[in-house]
Each structure stands twice: as C-alpha cells, then as structure tokens.
C-alpha positions as CSV (number, residue, x, y, z in Angstrom):
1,X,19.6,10.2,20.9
2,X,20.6,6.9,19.7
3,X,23.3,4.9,21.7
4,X,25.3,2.8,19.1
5,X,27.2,1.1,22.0
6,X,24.0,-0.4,23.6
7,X,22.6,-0.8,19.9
8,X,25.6,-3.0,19.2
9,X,25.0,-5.1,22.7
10,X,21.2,-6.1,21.5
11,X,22.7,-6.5,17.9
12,X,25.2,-9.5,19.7
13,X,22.5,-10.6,21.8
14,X,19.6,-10.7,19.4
15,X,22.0,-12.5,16.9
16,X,23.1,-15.4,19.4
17,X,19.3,-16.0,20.0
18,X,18.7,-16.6,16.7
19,X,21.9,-18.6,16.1
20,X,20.6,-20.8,18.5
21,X,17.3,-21.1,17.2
22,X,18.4,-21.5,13.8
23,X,21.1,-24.4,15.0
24,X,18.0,-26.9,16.1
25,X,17.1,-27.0,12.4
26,X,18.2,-29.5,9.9
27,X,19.3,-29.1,5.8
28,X,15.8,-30.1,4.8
29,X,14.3,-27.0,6.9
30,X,16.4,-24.6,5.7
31,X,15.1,-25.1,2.2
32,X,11.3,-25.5,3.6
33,X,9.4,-21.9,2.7
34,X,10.2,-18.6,5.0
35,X,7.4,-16.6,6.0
36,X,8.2,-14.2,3.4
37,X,6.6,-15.3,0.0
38,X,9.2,-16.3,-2.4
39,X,12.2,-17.0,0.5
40,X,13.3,-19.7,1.9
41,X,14.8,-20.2,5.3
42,X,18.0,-20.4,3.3
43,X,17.2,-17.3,1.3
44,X,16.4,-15.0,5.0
45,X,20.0,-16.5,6.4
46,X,21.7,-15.4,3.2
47,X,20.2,-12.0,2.8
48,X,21.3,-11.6,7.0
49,X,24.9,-12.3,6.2
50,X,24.9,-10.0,3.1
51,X,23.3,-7.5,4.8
52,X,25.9,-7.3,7.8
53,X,28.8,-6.9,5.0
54,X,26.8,-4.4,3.0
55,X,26.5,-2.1,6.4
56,X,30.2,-2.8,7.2
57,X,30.5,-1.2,3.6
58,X,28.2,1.7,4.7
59,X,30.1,2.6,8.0
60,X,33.4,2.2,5.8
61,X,31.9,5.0,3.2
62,X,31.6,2.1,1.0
63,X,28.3,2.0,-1.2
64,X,26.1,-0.7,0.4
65,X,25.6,-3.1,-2.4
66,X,27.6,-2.9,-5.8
67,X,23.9,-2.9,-7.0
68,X,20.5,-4.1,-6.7
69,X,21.3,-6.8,-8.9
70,X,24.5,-8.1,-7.5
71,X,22.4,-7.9,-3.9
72,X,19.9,-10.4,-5.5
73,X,21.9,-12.5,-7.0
74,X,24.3,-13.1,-4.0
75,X,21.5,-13.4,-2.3
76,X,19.9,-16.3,-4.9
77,X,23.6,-17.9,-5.0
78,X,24.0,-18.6,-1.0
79,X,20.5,-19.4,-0.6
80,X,20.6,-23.4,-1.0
81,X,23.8,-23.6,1.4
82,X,24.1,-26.2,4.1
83,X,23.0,-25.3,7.5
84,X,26.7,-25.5,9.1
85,X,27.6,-23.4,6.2
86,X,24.9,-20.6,6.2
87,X,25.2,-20.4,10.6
88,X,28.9,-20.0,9.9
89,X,28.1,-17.4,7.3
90,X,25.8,-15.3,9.8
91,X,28.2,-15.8,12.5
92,X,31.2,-14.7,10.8
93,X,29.4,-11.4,8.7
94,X,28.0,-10.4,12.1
95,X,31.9,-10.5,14.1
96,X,33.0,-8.5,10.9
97,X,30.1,-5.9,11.8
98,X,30.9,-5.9,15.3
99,X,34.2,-5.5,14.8
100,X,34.1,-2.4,11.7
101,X,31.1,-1.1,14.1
102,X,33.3,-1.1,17.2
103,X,36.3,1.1,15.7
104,X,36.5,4.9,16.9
105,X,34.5,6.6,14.6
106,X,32.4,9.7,14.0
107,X,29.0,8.1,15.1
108,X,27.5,11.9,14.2
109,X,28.5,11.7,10.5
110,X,26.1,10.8,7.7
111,X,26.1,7.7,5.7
112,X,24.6,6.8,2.6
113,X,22.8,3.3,2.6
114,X,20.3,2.3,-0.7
115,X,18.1,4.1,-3.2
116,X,19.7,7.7,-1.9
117,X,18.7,7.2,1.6
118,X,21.1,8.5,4.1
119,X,21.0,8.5,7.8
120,X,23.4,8.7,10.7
121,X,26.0,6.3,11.3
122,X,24.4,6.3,14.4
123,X,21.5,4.6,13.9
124,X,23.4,1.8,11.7
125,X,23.7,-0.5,15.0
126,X,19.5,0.1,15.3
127,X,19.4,-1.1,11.4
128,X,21.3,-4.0,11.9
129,X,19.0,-4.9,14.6
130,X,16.2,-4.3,12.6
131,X,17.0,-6.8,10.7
132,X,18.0,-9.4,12.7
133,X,15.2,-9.7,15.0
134,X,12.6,-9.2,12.4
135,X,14.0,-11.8,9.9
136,X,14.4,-14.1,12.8
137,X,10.4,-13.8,13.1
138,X,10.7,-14.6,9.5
139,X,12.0,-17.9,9.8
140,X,9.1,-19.3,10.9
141,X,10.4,-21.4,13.7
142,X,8.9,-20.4,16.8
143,X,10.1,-16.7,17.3
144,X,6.9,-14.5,17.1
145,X,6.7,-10.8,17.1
146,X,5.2,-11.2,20.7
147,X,8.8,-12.6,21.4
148,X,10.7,-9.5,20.5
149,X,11.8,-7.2,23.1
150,X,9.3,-4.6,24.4
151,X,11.5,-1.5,23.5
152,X,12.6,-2.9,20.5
153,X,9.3,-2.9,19.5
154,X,8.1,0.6,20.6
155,X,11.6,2.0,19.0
156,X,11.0,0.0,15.3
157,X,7.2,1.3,15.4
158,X,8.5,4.6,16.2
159,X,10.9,3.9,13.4
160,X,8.4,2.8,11.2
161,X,5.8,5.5,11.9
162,X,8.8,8.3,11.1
163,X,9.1,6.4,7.9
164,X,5.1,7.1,6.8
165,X,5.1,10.7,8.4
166,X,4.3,12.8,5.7
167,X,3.7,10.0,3.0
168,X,0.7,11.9,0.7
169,X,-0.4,8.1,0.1
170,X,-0.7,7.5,3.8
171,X,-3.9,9.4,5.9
172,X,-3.3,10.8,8.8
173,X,-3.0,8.2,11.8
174,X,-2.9,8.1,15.1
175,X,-1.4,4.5,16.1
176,X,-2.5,3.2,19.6
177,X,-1.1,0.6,21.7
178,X,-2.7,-0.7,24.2
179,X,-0.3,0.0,26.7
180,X,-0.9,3.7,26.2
181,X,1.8,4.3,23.9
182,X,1.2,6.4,20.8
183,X,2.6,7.6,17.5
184,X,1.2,9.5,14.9
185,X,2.1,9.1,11.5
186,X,0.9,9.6,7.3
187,X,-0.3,12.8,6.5
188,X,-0.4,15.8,8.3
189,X,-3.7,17.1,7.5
190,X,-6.9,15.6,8.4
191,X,-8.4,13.9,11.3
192,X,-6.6,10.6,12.2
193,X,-7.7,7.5,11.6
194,X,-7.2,6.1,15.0
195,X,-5.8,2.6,14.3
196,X,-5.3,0.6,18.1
197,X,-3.7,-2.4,18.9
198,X,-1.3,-4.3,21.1
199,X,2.3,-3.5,19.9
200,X,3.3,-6.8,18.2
201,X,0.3,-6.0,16.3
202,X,0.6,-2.4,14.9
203,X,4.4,-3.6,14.3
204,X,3.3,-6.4,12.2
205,X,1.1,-4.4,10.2
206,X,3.5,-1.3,9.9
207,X,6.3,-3.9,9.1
208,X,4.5,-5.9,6.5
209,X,4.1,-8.6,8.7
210,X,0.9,-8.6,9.5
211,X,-2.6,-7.8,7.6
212,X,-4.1,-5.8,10.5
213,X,-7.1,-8.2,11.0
214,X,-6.3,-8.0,14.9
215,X,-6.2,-3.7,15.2
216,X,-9.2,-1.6,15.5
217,X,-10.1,1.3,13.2
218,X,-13.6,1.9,15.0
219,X,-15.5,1.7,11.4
220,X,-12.9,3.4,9.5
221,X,-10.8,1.7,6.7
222,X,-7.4,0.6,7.3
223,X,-5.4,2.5,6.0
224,X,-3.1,1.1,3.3
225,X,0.4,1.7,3.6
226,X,3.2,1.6,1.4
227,X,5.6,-1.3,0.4
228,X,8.3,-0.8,2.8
C-alpha cells in the first residue's frame, strides 16, 4: 500500500535538502553542465518546478503537460534563470504541490499522467519524490545515489523493476543487492540473468544513472534495458 501522507513528508524533506544544497551555489554554476547530457544545472531546476505544476495538474484531473512540446520549451525558457529566481521557482511549485496534494481527496482514484500512462493518485506523492531526490543526484554537487535514503532506494528499484517486468526487450533478471534484497524483473520466461550489486548501484543502472560497470553478471552480458 502506498501512504501518500508519509510520501508527502519525504517529498518536503527531500526538497529542503536539496534547496539547501542548491543555495551554496552561485549564477555561474547553475549554467555549468548537469550530469544529464544536454542539461544544465539550470535546465534540472526548471524541469523540477515544471514538473511539481504538471502533477498539481494530474491530481486536479488536469492533463500533465499541454504537450510534449510546450514541456520542452518551458523547460528551455526557465533554464538560464538566476539562482534566487530558479530556488524561488522550486520552492514555490513545490508549496503549490503540497498544498493541491494535501486537500481531501480520493487517494484510490486513477489518474492519467504522460504518453497514456495512468496510475493511482496514490502513488503521485512517491513520483514527485522520484524526482526530486534523483534530479538532486543530477546536479552534480555532492549528493550521490549512496546519499539517498535506504528505503527510498529499495522502493524506486522496486519501482523501477515493476517498470521492466514483462518488457519482451528485457531477459529475465533477478536483481541482487547485497544486503539480501531481491527483485526480479524483464521477461518471464527463461533463466535469470542474475545481476548483483549494492543498491545505489543496481538503482543507477536501472535509473539510467549508472553504466553497470560496478554489478556482477557472473559471465553473462548485461542486460540492456530500455530508455526509461
């Protein structure tokens, strides 16, 4: 089951960390290269305090984004702000969150977010999240996936592994940690690849993050997955 209330807590908390972080830097590092290829720092704090208004649209049964188009070029627009201007930005989308997340509301009903995928309102608070801790990572200034929580972590692999389940593209695999967790994941039929790791590791590979130089296959390739 997922509990929006304490969802919405780590959203608040996960968002003052990176507030924080975020406020150490000057107008010449936002504009310095994200670790995503293509962003800047600006461009990862922009698409943060769009994406908080576009899931006050979905919990509103409001489409996300007017389109994929309009998304980018927000996005491309409110990139090369100031720093006092983008933290105000991220601050103020996330209290409008909080707030539209915070009315009584259904928390069982569906809700339609981008590209026809639906999911319940629910998890929405767990999306949110999603975001924020994993862009923070994506900043590139200090916050490693080794710094995120430990049950965010097993929840978003879980997450992540859900996603993959069944993919035809995908073979099947077992995913390892090293603390003992598991997840399986890709294809139902066949013998899983068995791909082990510590679990910043197999989330930085499921998430994109990560190549998968540090997990072990034992001799088996990879597998490749899917852009997410």
């Amino acid at each position: 089951m997922n509990d929006h209330v304490r969802d919405l807590a780590s959203v608040r908390e996960a968002t003052d960390r990176l507030l924080a972080a975020t406020g150490k830097l000057d107008n010449a590092a936002v504009a310095q290269p994200s670790l995503l290829p293509g962003w800047t720092r600006g461009h990862v704090l922009a698409h943060l305090a769009r994406n908080a208004d576009a899931l006050v649209n979905v919990l509103s049964g409001l489409p996300m984004y007017a389109s994929a188009e309009v998304r980018d070029a927000d996005i491309e627009r409110d990139a090369p702000r100031p720093l006092a201007v983008q933290l105000d930005d991220v601050r103020d989308s996330a209290a409008r969150f909080q707030e539209t997340a915070a009315a009584p509301a259904d928390w069982n009903r569906t809700v339609a977010l981008r590209n026809g995928v639906t999911d319940s309102a629910s998890r929405i608070p767990f999306r949110r999240l999603v975001e924020v801790e994993l862009h923070h990572v994506d900043l590139g200034i200090g916050y490693e996936l080794e710094d995120l929580p430990e049950d965010f972590t097993g929840r978003e692999i879980a997450f992540l592994a859900d996603r993959f389940a069944g993919n035809p593209d995908v073979p099947a695999t077992l995913l390892t940690a090293t603390d003992g967790q598991q997840w399986r994941t890709g294809r139902a039929e066949g013998d899983p690849v068995t791909v082990a790791g510590s679990a910043p590791d197999l989330l930085g590979w499921l998430a994109g993050r990560r190549d998968g130089a540090g997990l072990e296959t034992a001799g088996a390739p990879l597998p490749v997955l899917p852009p997410l």
